[in-house]
C-alpha positions in Angstrom: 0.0 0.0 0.0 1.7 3.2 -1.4 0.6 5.5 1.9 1.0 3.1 4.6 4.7 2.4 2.5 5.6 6.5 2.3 4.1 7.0 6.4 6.9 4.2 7.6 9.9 5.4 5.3 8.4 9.2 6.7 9.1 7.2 10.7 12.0 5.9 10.0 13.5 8.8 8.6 12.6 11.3 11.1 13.8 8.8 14.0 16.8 8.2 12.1 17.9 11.9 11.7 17.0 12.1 15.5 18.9 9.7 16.9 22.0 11.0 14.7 21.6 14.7 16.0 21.6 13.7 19.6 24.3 10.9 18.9 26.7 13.8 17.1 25.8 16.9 19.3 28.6 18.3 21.4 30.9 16.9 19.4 33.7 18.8 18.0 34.3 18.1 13.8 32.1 15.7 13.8 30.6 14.4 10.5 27.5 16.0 11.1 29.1 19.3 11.2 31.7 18.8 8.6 28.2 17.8 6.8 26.3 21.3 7.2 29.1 23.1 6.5 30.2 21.7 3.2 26.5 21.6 2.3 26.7 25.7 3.1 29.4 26.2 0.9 28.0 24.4 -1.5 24.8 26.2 -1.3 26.1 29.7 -1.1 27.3 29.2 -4.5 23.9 28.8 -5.5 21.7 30.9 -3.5 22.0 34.6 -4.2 23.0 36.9 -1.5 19.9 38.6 -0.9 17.9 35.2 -0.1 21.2 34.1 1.9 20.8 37.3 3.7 16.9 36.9 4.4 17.4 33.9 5.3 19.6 34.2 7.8 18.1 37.0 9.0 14.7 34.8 9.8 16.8 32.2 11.2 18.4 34.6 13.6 14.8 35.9 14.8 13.5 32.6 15.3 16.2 31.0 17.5 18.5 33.6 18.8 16.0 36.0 19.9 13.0 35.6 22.7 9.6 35.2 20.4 6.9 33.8 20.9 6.3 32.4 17.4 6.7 28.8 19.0 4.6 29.5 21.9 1.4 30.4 19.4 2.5 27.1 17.3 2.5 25.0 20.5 -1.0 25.9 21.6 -2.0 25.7 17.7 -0.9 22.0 17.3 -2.4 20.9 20.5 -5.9 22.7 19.6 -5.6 20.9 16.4 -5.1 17.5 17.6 -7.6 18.0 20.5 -10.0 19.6 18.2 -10.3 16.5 15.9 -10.1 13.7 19.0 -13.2 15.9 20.7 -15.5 16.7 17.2 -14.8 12.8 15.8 -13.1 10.5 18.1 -14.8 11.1 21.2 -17.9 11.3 19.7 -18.1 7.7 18.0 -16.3 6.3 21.3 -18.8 8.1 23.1 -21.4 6.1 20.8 -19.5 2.5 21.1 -20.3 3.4 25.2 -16.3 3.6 25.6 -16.1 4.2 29.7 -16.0 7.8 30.1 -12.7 8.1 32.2 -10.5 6.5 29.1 -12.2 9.6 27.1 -11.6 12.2 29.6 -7.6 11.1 30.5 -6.2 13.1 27.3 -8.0 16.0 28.6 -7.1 15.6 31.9 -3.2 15.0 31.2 -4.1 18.0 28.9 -4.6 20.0 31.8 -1.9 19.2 33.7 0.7 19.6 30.9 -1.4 23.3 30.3 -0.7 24.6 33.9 3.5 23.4 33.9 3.5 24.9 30.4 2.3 28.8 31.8 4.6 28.0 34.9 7.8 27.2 32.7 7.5 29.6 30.9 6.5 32.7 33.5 9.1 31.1 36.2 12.1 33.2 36.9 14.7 30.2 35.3 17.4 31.3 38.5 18.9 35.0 36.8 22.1 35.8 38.0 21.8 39.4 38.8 24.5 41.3 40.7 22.8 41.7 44.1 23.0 37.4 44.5 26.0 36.6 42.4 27.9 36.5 45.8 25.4 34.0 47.2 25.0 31.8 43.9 28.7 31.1 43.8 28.8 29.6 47.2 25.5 27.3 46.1 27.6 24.4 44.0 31.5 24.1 44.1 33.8 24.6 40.9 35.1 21.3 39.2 38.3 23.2 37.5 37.3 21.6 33.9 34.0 22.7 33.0 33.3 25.5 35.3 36.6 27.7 36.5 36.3 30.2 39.5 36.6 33.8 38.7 35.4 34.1 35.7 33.4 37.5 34.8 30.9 37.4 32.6 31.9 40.3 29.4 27.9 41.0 29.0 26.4 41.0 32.9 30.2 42.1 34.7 29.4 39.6 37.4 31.6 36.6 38.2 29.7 33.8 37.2 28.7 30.9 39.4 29.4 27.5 38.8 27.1 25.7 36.8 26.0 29.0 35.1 25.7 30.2 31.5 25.5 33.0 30.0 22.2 32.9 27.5 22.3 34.8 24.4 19.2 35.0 23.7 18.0 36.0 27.1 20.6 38.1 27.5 21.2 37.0 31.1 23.3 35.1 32.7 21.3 32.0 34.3 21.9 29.6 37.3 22.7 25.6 36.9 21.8 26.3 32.7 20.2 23.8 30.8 19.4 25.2 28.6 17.2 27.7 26.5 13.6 26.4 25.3 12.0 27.9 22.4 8.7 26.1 23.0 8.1 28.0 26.4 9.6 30.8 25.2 12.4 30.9 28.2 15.7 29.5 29.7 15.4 26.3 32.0 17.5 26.9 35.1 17.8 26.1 39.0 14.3 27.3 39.5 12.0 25.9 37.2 13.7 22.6 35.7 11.5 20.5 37.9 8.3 22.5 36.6 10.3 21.8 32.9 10.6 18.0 33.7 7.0 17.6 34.8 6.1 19.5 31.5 7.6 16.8 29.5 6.3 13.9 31.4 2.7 15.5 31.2 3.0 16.0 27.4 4.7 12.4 26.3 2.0 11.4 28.7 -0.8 13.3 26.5 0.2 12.2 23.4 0.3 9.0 24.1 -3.1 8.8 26.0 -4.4 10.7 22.4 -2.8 7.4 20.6 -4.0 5.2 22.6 -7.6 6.2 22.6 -7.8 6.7 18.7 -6.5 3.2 18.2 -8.8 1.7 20.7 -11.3 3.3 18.6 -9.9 2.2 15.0 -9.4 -1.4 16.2 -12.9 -1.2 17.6 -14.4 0.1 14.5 -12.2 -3.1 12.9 -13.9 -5.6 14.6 -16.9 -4.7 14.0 -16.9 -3.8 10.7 -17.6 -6.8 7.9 -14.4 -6.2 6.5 -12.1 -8.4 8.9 -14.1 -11.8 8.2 -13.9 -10.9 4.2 -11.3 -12.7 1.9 -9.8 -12.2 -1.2 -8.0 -14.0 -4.5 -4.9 -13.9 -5.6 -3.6 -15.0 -8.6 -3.9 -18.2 -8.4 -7.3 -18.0 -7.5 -7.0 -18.9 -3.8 -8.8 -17.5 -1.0 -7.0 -15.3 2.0 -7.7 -13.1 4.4 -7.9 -9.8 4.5 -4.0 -8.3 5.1 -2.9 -5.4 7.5 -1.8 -2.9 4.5 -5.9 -3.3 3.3 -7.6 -3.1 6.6 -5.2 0.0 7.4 -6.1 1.3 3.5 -9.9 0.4 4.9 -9.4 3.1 7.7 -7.7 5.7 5.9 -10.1 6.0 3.4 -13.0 6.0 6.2 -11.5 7.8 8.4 -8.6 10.1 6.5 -8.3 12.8 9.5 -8.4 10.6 12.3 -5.6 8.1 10.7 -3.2 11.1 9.6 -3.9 13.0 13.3 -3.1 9.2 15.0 0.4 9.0 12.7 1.4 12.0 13.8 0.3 11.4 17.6 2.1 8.6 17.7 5.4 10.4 15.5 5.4 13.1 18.3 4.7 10.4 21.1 8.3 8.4 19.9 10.2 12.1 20.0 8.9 13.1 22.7 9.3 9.7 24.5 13.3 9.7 23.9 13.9 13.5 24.8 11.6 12.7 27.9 14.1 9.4 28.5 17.1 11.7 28.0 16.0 14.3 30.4 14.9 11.7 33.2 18.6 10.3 32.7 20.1 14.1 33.1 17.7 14.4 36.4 18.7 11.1 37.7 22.8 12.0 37.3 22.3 15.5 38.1 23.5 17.0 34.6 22.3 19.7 32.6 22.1 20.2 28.8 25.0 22.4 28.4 27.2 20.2 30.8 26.4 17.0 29.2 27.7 19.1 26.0 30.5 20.6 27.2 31.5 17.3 28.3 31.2 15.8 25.0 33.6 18.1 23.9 35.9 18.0 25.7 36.3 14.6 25.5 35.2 13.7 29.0 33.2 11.1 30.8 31.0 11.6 34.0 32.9 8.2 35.4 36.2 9.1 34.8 38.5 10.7 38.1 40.2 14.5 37.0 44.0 13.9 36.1 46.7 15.8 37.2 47.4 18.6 36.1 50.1 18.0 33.6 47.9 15.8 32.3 45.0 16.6 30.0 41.6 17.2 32.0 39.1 15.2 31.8 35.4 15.8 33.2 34.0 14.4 36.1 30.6 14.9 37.7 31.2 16.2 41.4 26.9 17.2 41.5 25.8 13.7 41.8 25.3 12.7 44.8 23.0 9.7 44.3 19.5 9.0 42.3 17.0 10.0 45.1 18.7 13.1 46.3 19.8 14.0 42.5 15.9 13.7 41.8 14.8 15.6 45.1 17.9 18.5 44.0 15.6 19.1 40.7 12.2 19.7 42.6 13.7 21.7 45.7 17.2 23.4 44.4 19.7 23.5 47.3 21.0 27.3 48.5 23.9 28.7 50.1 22.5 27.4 54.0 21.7 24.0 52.7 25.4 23.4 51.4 26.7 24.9 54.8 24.8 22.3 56.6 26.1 19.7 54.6 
């Protein structure tokens, strides 16, 4: 079946460039890179200036500077999807007498995921500001690879805490970085990563109650359709059963919008489900983004003890202090008393 053929290869090759960006970012040279770059040279020959220019220009406003272009997308998708699971898919489940708290989950979830969305992205992310960079140094200790002591910020002129980065597009320097989220339109520091991981959960979590409603439904609508006990011949002349590729054809053409909007739930359920993964893992070890990066980089690894120093460095986690109080460090981040006491 041509769709059902051109939907997998689509998977597949979504997935595929997925698993190769987060398998080749951080690194230095890497093939990827070398990849893009030759690509833009190439490209540049090509292109005239003036589209190059534009371009770059729209590029530039999208992800370097604070928009909300992303936000108004986010919000659009989700009515979009919700919009056809409430005007066709609840409906006819509501008419098969589906039990009514399976229906209402993706809404619930829905409003759950709503509420850390508006916090992550109002929350102060942890600014460092030059009334509590005094305080914010003391909070976590310098490991001498990835964060040095001393060092000013050129753009704030205050020394910058360990565990802190300078954001471009924020144009503030933010405590225990991880990075800077386009979707919520704001950085993800000390003080709202925990509202950030809950985000995540709650919309892999949505998705995938979405999916798994519409293909209850589907399969439902399978079974009791006449289509499943009919045969047909091949060339031969025997008789078979109905194949997968037909019954799926079956759906698409009774169903077109519901089909596309359940591919596409299930696409963003699989993304979302390994970015969700890989931000649970960073909670768990007590890493950030931009340190799991930098690390990468430099050619370190988080089990690894420092060398001397004649010796090249090489990067070794000194913030993990086990999974429990890693976990409880994301939901309640420690200050300058706490790490006194301890």
């Amino acid at each position: 079946m041509d769709f059902l053929t051109l939907f997998l290869i689509y998977l597949c090759f979504v997935l595929a460039v997925t698993a190769l960006l987060c398998l080749c970012s951080g690194r230095k040279e890497s093939f990827l890179t070398r990849s893009i770059n030759r690509a833009s040279q190439v490209l540049s020959l090509v292109i005239p200036t003036q589209l190059q220019r534009v371009t770059h220009q729209a590029l530039h406003r999208l992800f370097h500077t604070r928009s909300c272009l992303f936000m108004v997308l986010h919000v659009a998708l989700q009515a979009a999807v919700f919009g056809e699971y409430t005007w066709e898919v609840f409906v006819y489940c509501w008419e098969l007498q589906f039990h009514l708290l399976l229906l209402l989950l993706p809404y619930l979830l829905l409003a759950g995921n709503l509420g850390c969305f508006l916090l992550c992205s109002r929350a102060n992310p942890g600014t460092v500001t030059k009334s509590n960079a005094a305080s914010l140094v003391k909070v976590y200790a310098y490991d001498g690879v990835l964060f040095q002591r001393g060092l000013v910020c050129p753009t704030c002129t205050v020394e910058k805490p360990a565990r802190s980065k300078h954001c471009s597009v924020c144009r503030t320097c933010v405590h225990r970085f991880d990075h800077h989220c386009v979707w919520v339109n704001n950085c993800i520091g000390a003080s709202n990563a925990g509202v950030f991981l809950l985000y995540l959960l709650s919309l892999t979590a949505t998705a995938g109650a979405v999916a798994a409603v519409t293909a209850a439904f589907l399969i439902h609508v399978l079974l009791l359709s006449d289509i499943m006990h009919s045969t047909y011949l091949d060339a031969q002349g025997q008789e078979h059963p109905m194949e997968i590729p037909f019954l799926v054809q079956h759906l698409f053409l009774t169903f077109p919008r519901i089909v596309f909007m359940l591919g596409f739930v299930i696409l963003l359920t699989l993304v979302l489900g390994g970015y969700c993964s890989f931000s649970v893992y960073l909670a768990l070890t007590n890493q950030t983004t931009n340190e799991w990066c930098k690390s990468r980089r430099s050619g370190g690894s988080p089990h690894l003890p420092l060398q001397p120093q004649d010796r090249p460095l090489v990067y070794k986690n000194i913030y993990s202090k086990g999974i429990w109080r890693n976990l409880k460090e994301i939901f309640n981040p420690p200050t300058v008393l706490e790490r006194k006491k301890k």
